[in-house]
N, C-alpha and C positions, 0 to 999 in steps of 0.2 A: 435544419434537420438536427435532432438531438443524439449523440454521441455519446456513448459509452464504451469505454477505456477500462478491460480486466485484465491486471495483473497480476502475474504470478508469480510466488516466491516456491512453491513445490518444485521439486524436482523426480518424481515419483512415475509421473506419468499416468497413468490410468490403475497402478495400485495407491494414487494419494485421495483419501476421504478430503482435502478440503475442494479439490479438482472435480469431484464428483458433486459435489454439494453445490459446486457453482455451475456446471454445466444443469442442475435444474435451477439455478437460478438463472440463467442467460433464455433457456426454453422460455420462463416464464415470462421475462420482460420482453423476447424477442416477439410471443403472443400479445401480450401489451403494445406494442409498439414497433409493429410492422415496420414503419417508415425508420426506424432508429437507426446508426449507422453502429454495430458491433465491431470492436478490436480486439485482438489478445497482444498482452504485453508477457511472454515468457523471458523472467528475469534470468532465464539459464541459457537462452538462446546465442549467447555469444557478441549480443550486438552494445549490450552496456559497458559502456566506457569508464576506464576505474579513475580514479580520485585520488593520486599522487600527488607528489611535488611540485609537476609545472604547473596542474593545475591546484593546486592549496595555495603557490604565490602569485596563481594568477588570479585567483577571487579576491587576496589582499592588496593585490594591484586595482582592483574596482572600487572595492572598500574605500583606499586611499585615492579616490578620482584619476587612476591614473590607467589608458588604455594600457591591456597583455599585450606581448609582443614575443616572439620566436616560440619556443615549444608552450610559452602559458597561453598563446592567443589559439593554439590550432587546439591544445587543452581544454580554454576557453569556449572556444565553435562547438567542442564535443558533447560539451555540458548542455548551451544551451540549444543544441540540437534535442539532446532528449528532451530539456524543460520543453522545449517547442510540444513535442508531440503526448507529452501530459497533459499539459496547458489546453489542449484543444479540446479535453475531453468535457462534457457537461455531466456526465454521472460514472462513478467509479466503481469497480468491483473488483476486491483486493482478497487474494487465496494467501491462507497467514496460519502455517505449521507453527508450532512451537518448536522453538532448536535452543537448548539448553536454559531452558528458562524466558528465554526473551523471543528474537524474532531473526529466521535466517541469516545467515552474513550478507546474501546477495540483495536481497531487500533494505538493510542501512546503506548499502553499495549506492541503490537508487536512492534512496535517502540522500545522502550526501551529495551525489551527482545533481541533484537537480534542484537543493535546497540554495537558492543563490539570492542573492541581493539585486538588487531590481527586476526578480524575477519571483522566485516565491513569496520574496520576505520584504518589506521594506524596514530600514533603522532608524530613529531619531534619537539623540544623545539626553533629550529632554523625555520623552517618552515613549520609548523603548522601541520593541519589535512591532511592525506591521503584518498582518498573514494580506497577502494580495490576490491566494485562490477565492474568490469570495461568491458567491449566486451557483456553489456547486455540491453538489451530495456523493455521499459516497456509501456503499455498503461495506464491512467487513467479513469474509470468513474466518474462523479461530478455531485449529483444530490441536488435537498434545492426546497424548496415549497415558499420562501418567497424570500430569496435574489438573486438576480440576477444584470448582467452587464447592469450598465446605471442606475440605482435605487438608489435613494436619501440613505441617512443614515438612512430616517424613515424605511426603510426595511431590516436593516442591515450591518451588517460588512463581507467580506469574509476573515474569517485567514483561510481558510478550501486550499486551491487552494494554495496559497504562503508557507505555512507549509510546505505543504506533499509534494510538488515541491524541494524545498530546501532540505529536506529529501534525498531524490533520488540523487539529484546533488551531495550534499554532502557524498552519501555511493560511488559514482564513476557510476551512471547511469545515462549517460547526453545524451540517445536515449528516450524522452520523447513523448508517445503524449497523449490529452488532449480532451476529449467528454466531454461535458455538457447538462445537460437537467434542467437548473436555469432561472427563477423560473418556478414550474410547479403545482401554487396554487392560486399564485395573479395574473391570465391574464383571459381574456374571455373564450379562447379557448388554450388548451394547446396542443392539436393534433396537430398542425404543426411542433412545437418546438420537441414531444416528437417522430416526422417521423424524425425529421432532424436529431435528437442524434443517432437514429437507425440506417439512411443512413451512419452518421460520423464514427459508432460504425465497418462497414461492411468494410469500406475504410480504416479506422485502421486496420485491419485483416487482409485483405489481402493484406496489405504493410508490416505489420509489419516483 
């Protein structure tokens, strides 16, 4: 059974545009594929585990072959309990506000938590990083009120789009595709932009 895994970094609720643009994208794949088994991952839900100290020296502790033990090993478990249930998913859908230029805190949050070494990533000293997510697709939503393509620097910078892009490549998910709804604050009219991301959002689905 095919699994798909959507996470959220809004916290808005039902006033966030990228929540809405993914709930017709979920319609649209859940018509596609009846039999698919749908998740939501709300990164505000309380259940992500942060990425301190025991566990920073308990990744270093993997790194250097050597099992975590006391507070890095239960550290350890918390981490890759989340990897576990990323890991599981065969197709992704990822709600991605823009929060100052780049991309929420609580989403690097999952970034870090579950970006691990014999887990996401593999390393060789000879050549390099391994991504280990590898036979999985993922869609993104991108949504920002100010910045958008074709807009001077008075409006911003995007590290939000090239980050979490590079992310993905580099965990081994190089089936990427990409909805925007930028900007949908500084135009006259944002109803046209915000049919088009919904149209985009439907033709992701059911290709993906």
């Amino acid at each position: 059974m095919t699994r798909l895994l959507h996470i959220s970094a809004s916290p808005r609720g039902e006033a966030s545009e990228s929540l809405k643009i993914a709930a017709t994208f979920l319609d649209t794949y859940g018509q596609k594929n009846p039999e698919a088994d749908i998740e939501h991952h709300d990164l505000w839900d309380g259940t992500l585990p942060e990425f301190g100290p025991a566990a920073a020296n308990a990744k270093m502790d993997v790194f250097a072959g050597v099992e975590p033990s006391g507070a890095g090993a239960e550290a350890w478990a918390a981490a890759k309990a989340t990897f576990e249930r990323f890991d599981a998913a065969d197709h992704y859908l990822f709600s991605v506000p823009m929060w100052n230029a780049g991309v929420p805190y609580v989403l690097k949050q999952f970034i870090d938590v579950v970006s691990q070494p014999g887990m996401l990533f593999g390393f060789d000293p000879e050549t390099g990083y391994e991504g280990l997510l590898t036979g999985k697709k993922a869609a993104v939503i991108y949504t920002g009120a100010v910045w958008g393509p074709g807009l001077g620097p008075e409006f911003g910078s995007d590290f939000q789009q090239p980050f979490f892009e590079d992310w993905l490549r580099w965990a081994g998910i190089g089936d990427v595709t990409s909805i925007r709804f930028q900007p949908n604050l500084v135009v006259a009219d944002a109803d046209i932009a915000r049919e088009r991301a919904h149209t985009e959002a439907r033709d992701a689905a059911a290709s993906l």
